[in-house]
C-alpha positions as CSV (number, residue, x, y, z in Angstrom):
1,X,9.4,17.3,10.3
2,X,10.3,13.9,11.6
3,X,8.3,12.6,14.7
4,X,10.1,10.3,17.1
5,X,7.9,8.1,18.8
6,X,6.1,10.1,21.5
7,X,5.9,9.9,25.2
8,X,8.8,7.7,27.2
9,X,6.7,5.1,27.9
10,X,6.1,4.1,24.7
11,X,9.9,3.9,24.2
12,X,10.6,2.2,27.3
13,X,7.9,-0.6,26.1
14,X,8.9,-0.6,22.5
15,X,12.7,-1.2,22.7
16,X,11.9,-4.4,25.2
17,X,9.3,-5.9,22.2
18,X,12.0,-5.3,19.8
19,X,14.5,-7.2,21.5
20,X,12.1,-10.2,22.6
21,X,11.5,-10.6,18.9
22,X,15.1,-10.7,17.8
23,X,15.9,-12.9,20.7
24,X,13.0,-15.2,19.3
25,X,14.4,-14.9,15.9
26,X,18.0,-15.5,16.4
27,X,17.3,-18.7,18.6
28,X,15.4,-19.9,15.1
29,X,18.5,-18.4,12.9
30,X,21.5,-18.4,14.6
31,X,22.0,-14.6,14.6
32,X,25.5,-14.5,12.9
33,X,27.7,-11.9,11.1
34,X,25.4,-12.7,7.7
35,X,22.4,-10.9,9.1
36,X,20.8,-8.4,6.8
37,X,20.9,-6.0,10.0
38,X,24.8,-6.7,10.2
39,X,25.4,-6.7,6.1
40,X,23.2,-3.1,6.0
41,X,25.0,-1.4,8.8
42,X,28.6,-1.9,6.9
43,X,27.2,0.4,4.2
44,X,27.6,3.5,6.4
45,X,24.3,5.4,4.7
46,X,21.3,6.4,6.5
47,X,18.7,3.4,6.4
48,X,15.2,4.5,5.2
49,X,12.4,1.9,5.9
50,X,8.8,2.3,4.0
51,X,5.6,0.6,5.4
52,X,4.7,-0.3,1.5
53,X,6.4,-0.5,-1.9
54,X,4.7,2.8,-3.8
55,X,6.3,4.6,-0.8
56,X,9.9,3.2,-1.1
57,X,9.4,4.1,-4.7
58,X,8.8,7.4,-3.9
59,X,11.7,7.5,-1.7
60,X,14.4,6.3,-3.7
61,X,13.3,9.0,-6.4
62,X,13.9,11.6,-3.7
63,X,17.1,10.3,-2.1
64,X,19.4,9.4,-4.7
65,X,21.8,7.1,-3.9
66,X,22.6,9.4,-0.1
67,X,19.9,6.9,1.8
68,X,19.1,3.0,1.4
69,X,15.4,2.4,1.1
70,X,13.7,-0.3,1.8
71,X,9.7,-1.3,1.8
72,X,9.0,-4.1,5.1
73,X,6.0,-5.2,3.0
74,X,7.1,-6.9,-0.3
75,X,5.5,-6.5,-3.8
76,X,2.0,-8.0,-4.2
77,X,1.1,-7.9,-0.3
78,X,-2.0,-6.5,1.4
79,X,-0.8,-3.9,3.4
80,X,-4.2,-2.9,5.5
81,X,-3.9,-6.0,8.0
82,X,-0.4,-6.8,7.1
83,X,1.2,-9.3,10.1
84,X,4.4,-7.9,10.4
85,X,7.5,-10.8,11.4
86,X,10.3,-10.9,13.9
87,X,12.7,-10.4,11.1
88,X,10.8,-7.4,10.2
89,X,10.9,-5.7,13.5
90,X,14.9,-6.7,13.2
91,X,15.4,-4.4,10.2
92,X,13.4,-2.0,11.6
93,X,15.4,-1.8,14.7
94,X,18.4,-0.7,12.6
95,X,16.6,2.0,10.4
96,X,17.0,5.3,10.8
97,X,13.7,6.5,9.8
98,X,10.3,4.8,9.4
99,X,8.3,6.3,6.1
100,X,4.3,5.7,6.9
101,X,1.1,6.8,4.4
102,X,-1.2,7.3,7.2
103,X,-4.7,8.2,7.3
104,X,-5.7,4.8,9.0
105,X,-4.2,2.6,6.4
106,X,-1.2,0.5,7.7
107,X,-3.6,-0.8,10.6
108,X,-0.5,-2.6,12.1
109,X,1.8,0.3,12.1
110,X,1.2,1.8,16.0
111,X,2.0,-2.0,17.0
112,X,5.0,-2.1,14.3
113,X,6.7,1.1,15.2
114,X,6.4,0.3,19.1
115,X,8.1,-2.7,19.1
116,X,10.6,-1.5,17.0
117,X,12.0,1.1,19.9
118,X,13.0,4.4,19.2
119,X,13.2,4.6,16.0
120,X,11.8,8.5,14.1
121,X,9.0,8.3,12.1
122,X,7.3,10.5,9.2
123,X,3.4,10.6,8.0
124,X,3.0,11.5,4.4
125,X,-0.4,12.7,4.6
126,X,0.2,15.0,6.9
127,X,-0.7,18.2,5.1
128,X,-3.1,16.4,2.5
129,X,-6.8,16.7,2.5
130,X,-8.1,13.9,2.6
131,X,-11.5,12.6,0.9
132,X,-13.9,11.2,3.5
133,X,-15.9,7.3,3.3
134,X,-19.1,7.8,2.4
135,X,-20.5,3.9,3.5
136,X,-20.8,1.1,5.8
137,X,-18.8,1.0,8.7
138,X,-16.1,3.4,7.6
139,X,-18.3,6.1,6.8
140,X,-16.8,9.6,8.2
141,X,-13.0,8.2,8.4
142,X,-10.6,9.6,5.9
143,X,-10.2,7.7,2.4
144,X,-6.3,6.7,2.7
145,X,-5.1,6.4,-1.3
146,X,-4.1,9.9,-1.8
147,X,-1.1,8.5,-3.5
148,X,-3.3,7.4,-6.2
149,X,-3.9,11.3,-7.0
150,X,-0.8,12.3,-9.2
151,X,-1.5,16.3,-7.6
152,X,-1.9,15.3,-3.8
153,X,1.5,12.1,-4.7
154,X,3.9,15.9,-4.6
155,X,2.4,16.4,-1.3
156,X,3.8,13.4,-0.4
157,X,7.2,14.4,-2.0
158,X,7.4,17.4,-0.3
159,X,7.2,15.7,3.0
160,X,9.8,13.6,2.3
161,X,12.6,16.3,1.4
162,X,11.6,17.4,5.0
163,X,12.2,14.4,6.8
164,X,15.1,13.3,4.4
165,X,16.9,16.9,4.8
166,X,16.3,16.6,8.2
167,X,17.9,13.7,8.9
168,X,20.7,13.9,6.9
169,X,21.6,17.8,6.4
170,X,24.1,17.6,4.2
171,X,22.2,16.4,1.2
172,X,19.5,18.7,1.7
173,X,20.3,20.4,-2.0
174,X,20.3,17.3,-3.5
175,X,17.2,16.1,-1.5
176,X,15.2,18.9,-2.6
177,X,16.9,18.9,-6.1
178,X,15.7,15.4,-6.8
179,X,12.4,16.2,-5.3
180,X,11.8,19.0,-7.7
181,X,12.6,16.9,-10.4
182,X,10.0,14.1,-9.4
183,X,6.9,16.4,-8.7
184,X,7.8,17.6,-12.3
185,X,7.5,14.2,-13.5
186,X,3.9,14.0,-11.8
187,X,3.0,17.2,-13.2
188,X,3.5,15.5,-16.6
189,X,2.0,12.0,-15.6
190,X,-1.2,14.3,-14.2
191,X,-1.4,16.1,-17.9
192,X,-0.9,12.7,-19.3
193,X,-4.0,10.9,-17.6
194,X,-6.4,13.9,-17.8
195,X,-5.7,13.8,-21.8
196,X,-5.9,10.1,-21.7
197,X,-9.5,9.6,-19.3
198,X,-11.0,12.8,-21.0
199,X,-11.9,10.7,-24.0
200,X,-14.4,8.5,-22.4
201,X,-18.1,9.0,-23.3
202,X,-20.2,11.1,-20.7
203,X,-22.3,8.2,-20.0
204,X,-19.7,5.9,-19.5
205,X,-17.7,7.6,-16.8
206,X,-18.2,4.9,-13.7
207,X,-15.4,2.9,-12.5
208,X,-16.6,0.0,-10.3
209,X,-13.8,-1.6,-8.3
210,X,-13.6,-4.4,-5.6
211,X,-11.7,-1.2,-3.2
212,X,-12.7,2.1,-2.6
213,X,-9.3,3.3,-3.5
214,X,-10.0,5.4,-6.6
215,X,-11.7,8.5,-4.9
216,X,-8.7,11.1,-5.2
217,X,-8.5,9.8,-9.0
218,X,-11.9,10.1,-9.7
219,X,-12.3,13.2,-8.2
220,X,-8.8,14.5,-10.1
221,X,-10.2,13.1,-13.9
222,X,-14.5,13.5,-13.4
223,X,-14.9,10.1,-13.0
224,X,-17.6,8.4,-10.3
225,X,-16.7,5.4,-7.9
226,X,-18.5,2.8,-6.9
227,X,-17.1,-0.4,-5.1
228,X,-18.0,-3.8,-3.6
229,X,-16.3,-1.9,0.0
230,X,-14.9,0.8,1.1
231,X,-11.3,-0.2,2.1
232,X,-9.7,-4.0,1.9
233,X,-9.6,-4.5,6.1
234,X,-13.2,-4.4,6.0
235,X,-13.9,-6.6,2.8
236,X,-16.4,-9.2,3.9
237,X,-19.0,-8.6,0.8
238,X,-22.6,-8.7,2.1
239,X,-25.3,-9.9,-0.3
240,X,-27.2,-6.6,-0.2
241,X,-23.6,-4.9,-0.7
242,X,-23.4,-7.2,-3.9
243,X,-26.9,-6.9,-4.9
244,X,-26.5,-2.7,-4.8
245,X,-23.6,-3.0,-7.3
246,X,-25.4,-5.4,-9.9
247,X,-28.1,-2.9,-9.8
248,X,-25.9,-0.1,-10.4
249,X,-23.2,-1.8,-13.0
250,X,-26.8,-3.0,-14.5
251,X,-28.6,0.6,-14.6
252,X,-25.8,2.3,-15.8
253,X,-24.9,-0.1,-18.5
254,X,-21.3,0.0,-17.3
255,X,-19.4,-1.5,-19.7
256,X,-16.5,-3.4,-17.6
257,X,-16.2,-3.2,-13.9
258,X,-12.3,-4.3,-12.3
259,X,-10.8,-5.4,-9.1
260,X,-7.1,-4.6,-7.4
261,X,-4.5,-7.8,-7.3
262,X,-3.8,-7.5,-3.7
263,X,-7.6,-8.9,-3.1
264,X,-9.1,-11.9,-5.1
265,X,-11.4,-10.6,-8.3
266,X,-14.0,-13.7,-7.8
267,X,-16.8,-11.8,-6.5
268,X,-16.3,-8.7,-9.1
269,X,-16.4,-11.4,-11.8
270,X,-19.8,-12.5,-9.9
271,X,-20.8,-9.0,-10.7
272,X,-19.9,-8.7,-14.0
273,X,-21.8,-11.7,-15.1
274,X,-24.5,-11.0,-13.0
275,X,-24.9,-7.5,-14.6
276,X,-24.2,-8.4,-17.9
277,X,-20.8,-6.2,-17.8
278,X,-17.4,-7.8,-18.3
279,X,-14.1,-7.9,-15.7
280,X,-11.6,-5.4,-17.1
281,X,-8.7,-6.6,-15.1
282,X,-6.9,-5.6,-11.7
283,X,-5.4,-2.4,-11.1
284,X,-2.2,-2.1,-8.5
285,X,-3.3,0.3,-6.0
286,X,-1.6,-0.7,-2.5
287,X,1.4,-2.1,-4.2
288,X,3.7,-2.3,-6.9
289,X,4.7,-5.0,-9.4
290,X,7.9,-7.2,-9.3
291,X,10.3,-5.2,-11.2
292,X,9.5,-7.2,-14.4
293,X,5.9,-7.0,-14.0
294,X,3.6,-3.4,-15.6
295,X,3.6,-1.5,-12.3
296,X,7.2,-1.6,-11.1
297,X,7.3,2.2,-10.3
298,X,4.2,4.2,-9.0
299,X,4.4,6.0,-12.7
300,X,4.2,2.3,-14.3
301,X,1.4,1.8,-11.7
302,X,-0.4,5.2,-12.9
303,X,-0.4,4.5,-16.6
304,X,-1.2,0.4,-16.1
305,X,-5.0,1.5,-14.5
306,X,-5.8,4.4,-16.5
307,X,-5.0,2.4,-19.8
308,X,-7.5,-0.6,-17.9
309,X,-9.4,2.2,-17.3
310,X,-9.7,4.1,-21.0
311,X,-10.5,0.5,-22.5
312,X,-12.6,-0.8,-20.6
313,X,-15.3,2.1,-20.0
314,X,-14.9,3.1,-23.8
315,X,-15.7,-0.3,-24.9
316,X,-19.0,-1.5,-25.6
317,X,-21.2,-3.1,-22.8
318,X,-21.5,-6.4,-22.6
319,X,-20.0,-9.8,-21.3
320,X,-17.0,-11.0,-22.8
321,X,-17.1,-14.4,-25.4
């Protein structure tokens, strides 16, 4: 179902914040008839806006060519603390529905959605169970990256046929068609990683990342997880955090240890040489690629890590020349 933004006094607050920023913006940029508001309202469909790029990925697979869909952050941008813009509450202003993950991840998104006005708003975790932080200062609150679990990612699809058939009735055939036809396409990818991560040796099943963002993965493939903090907002890397790891990555033998390319890989490479290990290279977790790049789709994105994944904890351990 598709929320609108609760209670009047949050829309009587929002809709003044929205125009206060436009205001600010069109003083800057002269506000005229080029605007991508102005430009996107002359194409008559529904506008669909998505806090991050996996989500708009997942969006356009569902609504065909009935809804534009657009993600406000761009590809390659940390979405936890993301500092949204005045141009960015414009478009936003214009859409007809706001597509969030949830679970605590877009930290900015109660702030965004406010100052945008009344604009409806769906949560894709809704009906997902989430896996819990087990450490520091997020310990107890839910783990956010369910997206990153092929199984719980039709969840996800499900929710937005709802809110897409919802808010535009007549396509709800093809809505649900086309939603059918990606949760297929995960089925497969899910088959397609479990073959693919079941060959790596028993001993050798440890995945050490910079983010915690590879618990509804590891818990889908057998894997463990262990990581230099829990979620990027709180990444400040203590040296008893650091020392913990080296320990591990040193204990286990782990062969290669990896970081995501939203957050810089310095300190994991820190903790590869310290523990004798090697960097395996960054996985896209909270965004996609540029359309040229290995990750341009969230199935790209699925099939970049595990293959980072599959060679790097089959390899032998042991520091790179």
């Amino acid at each position: 179902m598709i929320i609108p933004r609760k209670g009047t006094g949050l829309l009587k607050r929002g809709f003044p914040a929205a125009l206060i920023w436009i205001g600010l913006l069109c003083i800057t940029t002269s506000c005229g008839s080029t605007s991508r508001l102005s430009s996107s309202a002359s194409d008559g469909r529904p506008k669909v806006l998505t806090t991050f790029t996996i989500l708009a990925d997942m969006a356009r697979n569902v609504a065909g060519d009935r809804l534009q869909v657009a993600s406000i952050t761009k590809p390659g941008a940390e979405i936890h603390g993301y500092e949204f813009t005045p141009s960015d509450i414009e478009r936003a202003s214009g859409a007809d529905l706001i597509v969030e993950n949830g679970l605590g991840l877009e930290l900015w998104a109660r702030r965004f959605t406010e100052a945008a006005g009344d604009v409806p708003t769906v949560t894709l975790t809704e009906g997902v169970e989430p896996l819990l932080i087990e450490e520091d200062a997020y310990a107890g609150k839910p783990n956010p990256h369910a997206w990153m679990s092929p199984q719980a990612a039709q969840l996800y699809v499900d929710r937005l046929v709802e809110a897409f058939s919802e808010l535009d009735p007549e396509g709800a055939s093809q809505y649900a068609a086309n939603g059918e036809a990606y949760k297929s396409r995960l089925q497969e990818l899910d088959g397609e990683l479990r073959d693919s991560l079941r060959s790596i040796p028993p001993d050798q099943r440890l995945l050490v990342t910079c983010e915690g963002a590879f618990s509804y993965l590891a818990r889908d493939y057998d894997l463990e997880e262990a990581y230099l903090w829990p979620v990027n907002a709180e990444s400040q890397i203590s040296p008893r955090r650091m020392g913990r790891l080296i320990e591990r990555v040193k204990r286990d033998r782990v062969p290669a240890v990896f970081c995501e390319t939203t957050v810089s890989d310095k300190a994991q490479r820190e903790v590869a040489r310290a523990a004798g290990s090697r960097f395996g290279g960054s996985f896209y977790v909270d965004s996609l690629s540029d359309r040229n790049g290995p990750a341009a789709t969230l199935l790209d994105l699925q099939r970049h890590n595990v293959k980072l994944i599959k060679s790097g904890l089959s390899s032998v351990s042991g520091p790179l020349p």
